[in-house]
C-alpha positions in Angstrom: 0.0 0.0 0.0 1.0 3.2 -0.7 1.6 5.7 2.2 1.6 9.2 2.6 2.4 11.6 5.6 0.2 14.4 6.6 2.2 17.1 8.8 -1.2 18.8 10.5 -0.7 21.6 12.7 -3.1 22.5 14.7 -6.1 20.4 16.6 -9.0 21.8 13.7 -6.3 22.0 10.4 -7.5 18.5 9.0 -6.6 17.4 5.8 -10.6 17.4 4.6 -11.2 16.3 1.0 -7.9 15.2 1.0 -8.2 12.6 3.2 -11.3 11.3 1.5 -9.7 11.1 -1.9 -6.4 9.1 -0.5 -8.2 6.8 1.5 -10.7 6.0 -1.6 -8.0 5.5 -4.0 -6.1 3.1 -1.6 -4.0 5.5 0.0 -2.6 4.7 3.8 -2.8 8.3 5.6 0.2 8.8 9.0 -0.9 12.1 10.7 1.8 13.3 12.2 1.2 16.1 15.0 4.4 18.1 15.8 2.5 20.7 17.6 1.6 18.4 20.2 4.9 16.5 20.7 4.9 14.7 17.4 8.9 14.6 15.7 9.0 15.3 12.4 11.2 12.5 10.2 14.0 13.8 8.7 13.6 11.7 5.3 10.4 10.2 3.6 11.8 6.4 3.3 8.9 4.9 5.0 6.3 7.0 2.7 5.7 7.9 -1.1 4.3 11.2 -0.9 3.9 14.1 1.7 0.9 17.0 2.3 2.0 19.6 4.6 -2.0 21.2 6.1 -2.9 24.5 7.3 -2.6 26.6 10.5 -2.0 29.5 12.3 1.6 29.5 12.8 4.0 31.6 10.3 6.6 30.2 8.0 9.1 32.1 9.5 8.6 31.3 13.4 11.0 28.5 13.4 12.5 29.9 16.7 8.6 29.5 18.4 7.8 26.5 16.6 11.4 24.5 15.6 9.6 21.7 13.3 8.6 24.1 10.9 12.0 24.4 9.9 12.1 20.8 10.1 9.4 20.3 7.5 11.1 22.6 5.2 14.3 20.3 5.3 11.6 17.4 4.8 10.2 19.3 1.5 13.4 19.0 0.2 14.1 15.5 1.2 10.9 14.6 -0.9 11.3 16.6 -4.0 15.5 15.6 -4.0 13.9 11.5 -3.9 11.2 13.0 -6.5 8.2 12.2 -3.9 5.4 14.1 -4.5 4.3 17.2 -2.3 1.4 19.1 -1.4 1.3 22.5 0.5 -2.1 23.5 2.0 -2.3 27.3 3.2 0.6 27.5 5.5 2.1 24.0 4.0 2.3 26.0 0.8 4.0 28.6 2.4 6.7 26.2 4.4 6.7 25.0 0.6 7.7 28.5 -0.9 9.8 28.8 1.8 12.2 25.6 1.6 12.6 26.5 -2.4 14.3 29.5 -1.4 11.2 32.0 -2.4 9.9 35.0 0.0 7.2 34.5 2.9 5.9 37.5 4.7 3.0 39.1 6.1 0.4 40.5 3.6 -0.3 43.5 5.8 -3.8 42.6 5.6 -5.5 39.1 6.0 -8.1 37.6 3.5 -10.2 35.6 5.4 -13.4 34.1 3.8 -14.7 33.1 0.4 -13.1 35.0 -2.7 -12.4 34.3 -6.1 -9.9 32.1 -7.2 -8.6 32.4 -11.0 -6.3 29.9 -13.0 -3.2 31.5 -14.9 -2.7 30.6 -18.6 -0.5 27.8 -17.4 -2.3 26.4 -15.0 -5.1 25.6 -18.1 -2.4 22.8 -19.3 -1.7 21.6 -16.1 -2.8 17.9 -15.8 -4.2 18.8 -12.2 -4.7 22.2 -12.1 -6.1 22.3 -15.2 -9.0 20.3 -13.8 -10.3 23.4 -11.9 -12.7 25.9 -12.8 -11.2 29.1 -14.5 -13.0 30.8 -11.7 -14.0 29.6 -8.3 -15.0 30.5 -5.0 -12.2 29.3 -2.7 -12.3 28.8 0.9 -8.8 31.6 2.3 -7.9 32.0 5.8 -4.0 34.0 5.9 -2.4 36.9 6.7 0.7 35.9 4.8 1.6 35.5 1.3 4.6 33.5 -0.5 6.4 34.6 -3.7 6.6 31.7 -6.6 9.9 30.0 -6.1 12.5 30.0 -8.7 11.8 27.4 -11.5 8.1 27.1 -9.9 5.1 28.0 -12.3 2.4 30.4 -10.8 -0.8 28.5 -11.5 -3.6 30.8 -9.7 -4.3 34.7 -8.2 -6.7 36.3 -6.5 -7.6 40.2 -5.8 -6.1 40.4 -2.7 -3.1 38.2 -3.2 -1.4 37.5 -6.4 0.1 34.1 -6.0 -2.4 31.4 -4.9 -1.1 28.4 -6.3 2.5 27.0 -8.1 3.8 23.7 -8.8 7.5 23.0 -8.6 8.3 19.3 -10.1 6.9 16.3 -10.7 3.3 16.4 -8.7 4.6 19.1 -6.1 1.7 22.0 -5.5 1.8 25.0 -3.0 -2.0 26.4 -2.2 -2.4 30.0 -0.6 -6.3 29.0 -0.4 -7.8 25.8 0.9 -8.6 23.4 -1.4 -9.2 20.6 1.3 -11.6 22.7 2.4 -15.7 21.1 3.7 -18.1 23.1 5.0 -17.9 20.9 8.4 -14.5 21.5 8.7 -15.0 25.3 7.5 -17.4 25.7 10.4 -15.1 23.8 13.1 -12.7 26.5 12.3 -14.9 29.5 13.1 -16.0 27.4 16.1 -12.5 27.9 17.2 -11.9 31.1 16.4 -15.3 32.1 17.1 -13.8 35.2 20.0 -10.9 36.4 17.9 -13.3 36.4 14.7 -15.6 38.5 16.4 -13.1 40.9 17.6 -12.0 41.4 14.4 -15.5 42.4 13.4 -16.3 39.2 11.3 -19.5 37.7 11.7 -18.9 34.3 12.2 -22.4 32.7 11.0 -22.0 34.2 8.4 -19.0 32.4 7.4 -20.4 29.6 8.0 -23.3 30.6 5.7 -21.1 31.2 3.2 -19.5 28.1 3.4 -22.6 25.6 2.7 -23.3 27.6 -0.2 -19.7 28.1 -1.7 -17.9 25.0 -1.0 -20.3 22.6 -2.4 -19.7 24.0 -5.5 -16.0 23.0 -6.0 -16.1 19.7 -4.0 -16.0 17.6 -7.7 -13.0 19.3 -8.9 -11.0 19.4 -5.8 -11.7 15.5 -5.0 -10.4 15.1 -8.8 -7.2 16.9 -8.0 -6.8 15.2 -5.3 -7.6 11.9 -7.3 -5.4 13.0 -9.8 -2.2 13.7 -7.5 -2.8 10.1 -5.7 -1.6 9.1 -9.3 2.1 10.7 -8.8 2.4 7.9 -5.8 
């Protein structure tokens, strides 16, 4: 059986429709949880891809959190053995930030549902490419990451011009949340219900939001996750 490792980093920041989509094509799923005590390997010989998740650390705090520097050595170690990688929200930015491109704060965050649209290249990407042109996409950052040298910028929005790359055989960075369900959506607002509020968002209606947005992209993003299973 093929096996991937999921790096999760925080108690809500699940891997979602990913999940689903590894376990239905066959796919063994080790969740490893470095926040809580979990050590991150230093190599991927025991598995054939890896999926960095979301959360709400920063690329940069290695000194607060030192496995994130440890899952940028472990990017490398997979792309150097050509193992595919994904990079969900803050995955895509440890991503960005192990191939040597820029991670900082956006000076504002973008928080919500917002439209997502697919480069020129992305439209003959074998994944990517599977997308709408346009989509509403699920976006919870308040930091952005440049496209890494070599890397192909695959998707923008308004707010933040680099949403998506790929870098190598099956390796994708996400700035949006392509995992995404609306149950897992709404387990997030649940646990940033206070903070949400103080930052004047309404957090029902983010949940709203979500069981009318997300629905609507659940096909394609199961067939890119399909579709990456196939770089195992």
């Amino acid at each position: 059986m093929k096996r991937v490792l999921f790096v999760q980093h925080g108690e809500v920041d699940k891997p979602g429709l990913a999940a689903e989509e590894l376990a239905a094509a066959g796919v063994g799923l080790c969740v490893a949880h470095p926040y809580a005590g979990d050590v991150v390997p230093g190599g991927l010989e025991d598995f054939d891809g890896l999926v960095l998740g979301g959360g709400g650390q920063s690329a940069w705090q290695v000194e607060a959190y030192p496995y994130l520097e440890a899952e940028c050595r472990l990017v490398g170690a997979a792309m150097a053995a050509g193992k595919p990688v994904l990079g969900l929200c803050l995955g895509g930015q440890l991503m960005a930030r192990a191939l040597g491109a820029e991670v900082r704060p956006a000076g504002r965050k973008e928080i919500g549902f917002f439209p997502v649209t697919l480069t020129d290249e992305a439209l003959g990407d074998g994944l990517a490419g599977q997308l709408p042109r346009c989509f509403g996409a699920a976006h919870w950052h308040g930091d952005v990451f440049g496209i890494p040298e070599g890397a192909v910028g695959l998707a923008s929005s308004e707010m933040t011009p680099h949403q998506m790359f790929r870098c190598g055989r099956g390796c994708y960075g996400f700035q949006f949340h392509l995992e995404m369900t609306p149950g897992l959506f709404e387990e997030l607002v649940r646990d940033e219900q206070a903070w949400l509020e103080g930052e004047g968002v309404e957090p029902e209606g983010l949940i709203r939001e979500a069981r009318a947005v997300l629905p609507l992209l659940e096909e394609r993003a199961r067939a890119f996750f399909r579709g990456w299973a196939g770089y195992l």
